[in-house]
C-alpha positions in Angstrom: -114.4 -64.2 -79.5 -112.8 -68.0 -78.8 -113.8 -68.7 -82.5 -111.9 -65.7 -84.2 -108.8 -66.2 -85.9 -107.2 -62.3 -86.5 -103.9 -61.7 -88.2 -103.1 -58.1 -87.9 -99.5 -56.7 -88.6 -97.8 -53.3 -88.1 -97.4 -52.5 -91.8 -97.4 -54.5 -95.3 -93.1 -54.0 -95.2 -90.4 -54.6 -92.8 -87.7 -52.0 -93.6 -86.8 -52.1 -97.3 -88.6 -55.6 -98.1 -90.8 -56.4 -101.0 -94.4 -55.7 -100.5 -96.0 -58.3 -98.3 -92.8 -60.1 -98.4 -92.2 -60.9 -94.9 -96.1 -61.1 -94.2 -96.5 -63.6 -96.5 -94.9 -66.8 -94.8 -97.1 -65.9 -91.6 -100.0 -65.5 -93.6 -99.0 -68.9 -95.7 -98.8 -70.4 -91.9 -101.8 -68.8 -90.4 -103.9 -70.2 -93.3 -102.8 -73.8 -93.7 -103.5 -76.1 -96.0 -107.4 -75.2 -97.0 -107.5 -72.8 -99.7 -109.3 -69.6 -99.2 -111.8 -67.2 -101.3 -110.1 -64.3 -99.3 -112.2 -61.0 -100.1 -109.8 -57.9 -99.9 -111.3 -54.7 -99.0 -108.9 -51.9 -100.5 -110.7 -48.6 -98.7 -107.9 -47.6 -97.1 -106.4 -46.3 -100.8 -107.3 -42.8 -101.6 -106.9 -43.7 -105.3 -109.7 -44.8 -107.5 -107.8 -47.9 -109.2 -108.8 -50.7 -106.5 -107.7 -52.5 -109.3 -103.8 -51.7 -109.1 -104.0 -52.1 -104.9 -105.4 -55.7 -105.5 -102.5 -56.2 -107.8 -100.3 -55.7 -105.6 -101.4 -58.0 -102.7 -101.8 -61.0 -105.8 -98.2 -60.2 -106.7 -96.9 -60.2 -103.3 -99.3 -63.4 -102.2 -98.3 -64.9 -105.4 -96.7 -68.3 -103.8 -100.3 -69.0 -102.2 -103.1 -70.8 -103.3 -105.7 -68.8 -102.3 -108.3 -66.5 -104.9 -108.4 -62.7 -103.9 -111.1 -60.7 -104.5 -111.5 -57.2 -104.7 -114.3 -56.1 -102.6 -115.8 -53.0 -104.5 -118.4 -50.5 -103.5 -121.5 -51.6 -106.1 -121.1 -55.2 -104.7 -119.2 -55.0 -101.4 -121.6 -56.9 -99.2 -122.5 -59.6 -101.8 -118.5 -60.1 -102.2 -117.6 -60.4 -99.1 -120.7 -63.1 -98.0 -119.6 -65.1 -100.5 -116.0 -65.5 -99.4 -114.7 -67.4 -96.8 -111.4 -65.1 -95.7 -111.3 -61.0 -94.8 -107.6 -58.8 -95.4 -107.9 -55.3 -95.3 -105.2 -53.6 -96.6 -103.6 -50.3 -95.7 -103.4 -46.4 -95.9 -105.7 -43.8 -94.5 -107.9 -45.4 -91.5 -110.2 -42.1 -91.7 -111.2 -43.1 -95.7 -111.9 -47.0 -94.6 -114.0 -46.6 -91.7 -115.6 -43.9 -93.3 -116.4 -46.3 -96.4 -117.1 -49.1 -94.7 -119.6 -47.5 -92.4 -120.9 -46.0 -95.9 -121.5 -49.3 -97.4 -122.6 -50.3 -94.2 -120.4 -53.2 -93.8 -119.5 -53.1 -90.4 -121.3 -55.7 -88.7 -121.2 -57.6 -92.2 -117.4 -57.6 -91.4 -117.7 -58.4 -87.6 -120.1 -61.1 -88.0 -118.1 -63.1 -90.5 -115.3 -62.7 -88.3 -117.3 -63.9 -85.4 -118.5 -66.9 -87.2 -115.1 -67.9 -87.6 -113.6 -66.7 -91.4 -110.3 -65.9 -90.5 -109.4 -61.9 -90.9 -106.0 -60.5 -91.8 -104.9 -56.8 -91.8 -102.1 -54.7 -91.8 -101.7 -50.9 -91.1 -105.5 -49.4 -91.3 -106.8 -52.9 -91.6 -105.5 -53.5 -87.9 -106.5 -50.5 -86.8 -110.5 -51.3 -87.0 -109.9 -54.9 -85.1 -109.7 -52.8 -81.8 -112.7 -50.5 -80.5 -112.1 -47.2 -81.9 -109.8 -45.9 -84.5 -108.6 -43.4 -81.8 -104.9 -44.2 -82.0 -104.0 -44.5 -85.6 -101.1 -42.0 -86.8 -103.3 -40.8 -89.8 -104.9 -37.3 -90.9 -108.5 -36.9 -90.9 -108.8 -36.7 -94.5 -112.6 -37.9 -94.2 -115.0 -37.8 -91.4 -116.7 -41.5 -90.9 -119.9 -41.6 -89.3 -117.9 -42.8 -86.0 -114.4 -43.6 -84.8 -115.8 -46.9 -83.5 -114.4 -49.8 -85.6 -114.8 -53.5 -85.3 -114.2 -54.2 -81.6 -112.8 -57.0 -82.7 -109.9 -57.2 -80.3 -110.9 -55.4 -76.7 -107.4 -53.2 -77.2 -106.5 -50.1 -79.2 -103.7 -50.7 -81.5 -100.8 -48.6 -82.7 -99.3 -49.5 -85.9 -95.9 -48.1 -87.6 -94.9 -47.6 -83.7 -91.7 -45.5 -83.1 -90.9 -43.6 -80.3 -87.8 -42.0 -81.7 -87.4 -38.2 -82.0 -85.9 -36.5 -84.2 -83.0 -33.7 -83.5 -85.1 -30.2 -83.4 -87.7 -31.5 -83.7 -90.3 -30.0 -81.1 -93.5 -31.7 -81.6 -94.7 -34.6 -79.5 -93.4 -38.5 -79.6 -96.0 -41.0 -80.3 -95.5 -42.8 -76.7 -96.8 -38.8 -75.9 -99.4 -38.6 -78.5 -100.9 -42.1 -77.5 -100.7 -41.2 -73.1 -102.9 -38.4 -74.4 -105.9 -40.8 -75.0 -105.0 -43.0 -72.3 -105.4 -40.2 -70.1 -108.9 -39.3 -72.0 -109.7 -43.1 -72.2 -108.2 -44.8 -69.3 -108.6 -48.5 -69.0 -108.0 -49.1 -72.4 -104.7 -50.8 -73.4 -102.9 -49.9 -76.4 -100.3 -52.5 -78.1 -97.9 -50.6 -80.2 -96.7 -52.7 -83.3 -93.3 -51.5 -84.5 -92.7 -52.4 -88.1 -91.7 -56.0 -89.0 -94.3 -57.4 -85.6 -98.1 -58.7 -85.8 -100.6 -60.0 -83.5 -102.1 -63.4 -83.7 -105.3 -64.6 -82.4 -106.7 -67.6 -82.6 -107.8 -70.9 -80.3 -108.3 -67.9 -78.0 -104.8 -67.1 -77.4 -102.7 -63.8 -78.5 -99.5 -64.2 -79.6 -97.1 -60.9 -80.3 -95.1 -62.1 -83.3 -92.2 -60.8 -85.1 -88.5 -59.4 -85.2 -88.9 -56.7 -83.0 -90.1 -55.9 -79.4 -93.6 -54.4 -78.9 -94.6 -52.0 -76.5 -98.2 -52.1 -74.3 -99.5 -49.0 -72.9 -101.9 -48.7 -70.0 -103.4 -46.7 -67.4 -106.0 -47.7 -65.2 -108.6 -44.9 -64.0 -107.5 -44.9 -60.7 -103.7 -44.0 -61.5 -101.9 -41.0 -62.9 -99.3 -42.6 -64.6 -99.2 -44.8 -67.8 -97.6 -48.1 -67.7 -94.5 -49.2 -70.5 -94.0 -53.1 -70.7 -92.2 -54.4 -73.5 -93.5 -57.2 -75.2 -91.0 -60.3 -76.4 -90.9 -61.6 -79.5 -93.3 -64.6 -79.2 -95.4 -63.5 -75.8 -98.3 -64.6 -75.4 -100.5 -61.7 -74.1 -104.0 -63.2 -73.8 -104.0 -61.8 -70.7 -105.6 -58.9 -72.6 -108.6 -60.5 -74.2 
């Protein structure tokens, strides 16, 4: 895990921005100076045109120098050994596992990661760096073959975090909906991204980045209640690797 470099943000806008806009200069940064063959894996979409998706990532990465390819399902492993960069994009996190188990590229995936080709996600795409896709926020429109994603990280994560609820509205908050697997799968933290944050990993450090505070959720098998710490802008949690 000291080799991986990971780049995983909340979502691919902060509040009404441009798509990618403010991921960009952090991805620009993360990067540096070499110039990638970045393959991007657009699974997440439940439309057929990965075409379009791709599209937009070249339009909103347009300032970089790097080459995007779209990883497609007659070629996927092929593409994506022949790159030198992994970003998964977002949508539903049921449809990419599903797919990517389907094409059977998950220890393709984890094993270029773990040999050091630098991986960058947002929304679904940081979803499958932790364990199991167990606390993303979308509808099981497909069943994969298991909720277990990349392991990538040893933490759940929750993108799109907010804990705000509505007037009349009756349902559960998410800091409710996520202490419900916490209590079914205690001892596993959960680092909730609010829009416009990220997590960086790399020279075996984790850094919460961004322009909002984060929230980490925990709960340790031998206690009933779930812990709240807030997380700075610019804290270094490596405490949880």
């Amino acid at each position: 895990m000291s080799t991986n470099r990971i780049l995983a943000f909340s979502s691919s806008r902060a509040g009404d921005s441009a798509y990618l806009a403010t991921a960009a200069p952090i991805i620009k940064e993360f990067l540096g100076d070499k110039i990638y063959k970045i393959a991007f894996i657009p699974f997440a979409s439940v439309d057929d045109d990965a075409e379009a998706y791709v599209g937009m990532v070249r339009t909103g990465l347009t300032d970089l120098p790097h080459t995007i390819e779209v990883v497609k399902p007659v070629d996927a492993k092929k593409t994506i050994q022949a790159c030198d960069a992994i970003m998964v994009g977002g949508g539903n996190t049921f449809k990419l596992l599903h797919d990517i188990y389907q094409l059977q590229l998950l220890d393709v995936i984890r094993d270029k990661v773990n040999a050091g080709s630098p991986y960058i996600g947002w929304s679904a795409g940081s979803n499958i760096t932790g364990p199991t896709i167990g606390t993303t926020n979308d509808m099981p429109i497909v069943e994969p073959k298991s909720f277990n994603a990349l392991g990538l990280l040893p933490f759940q994560i929750n993108p799109h975090y907010n804990n705000e609820k509505p007037a009349g509205h009756n349902g559960e908050t998410r800091d409710q909906r996520l202490t419900e697997f916490l209590k079914m799968n205690p001892g596993v933290p959960i680092v909730c991204l609010p829009e416009g944050t990220a997590l960086r990993f790399e020279n075996g450090q984790l850094l919460f980045i961004g322009i909002h505070e984060g929230i980490l959720l925990e709960k340790a098998e031998d206690e009933k209640e779930v812990s709240r710490k807030v997380l700075g802008m610019g804290e270094d949690i490596s405490f949880l690797l």
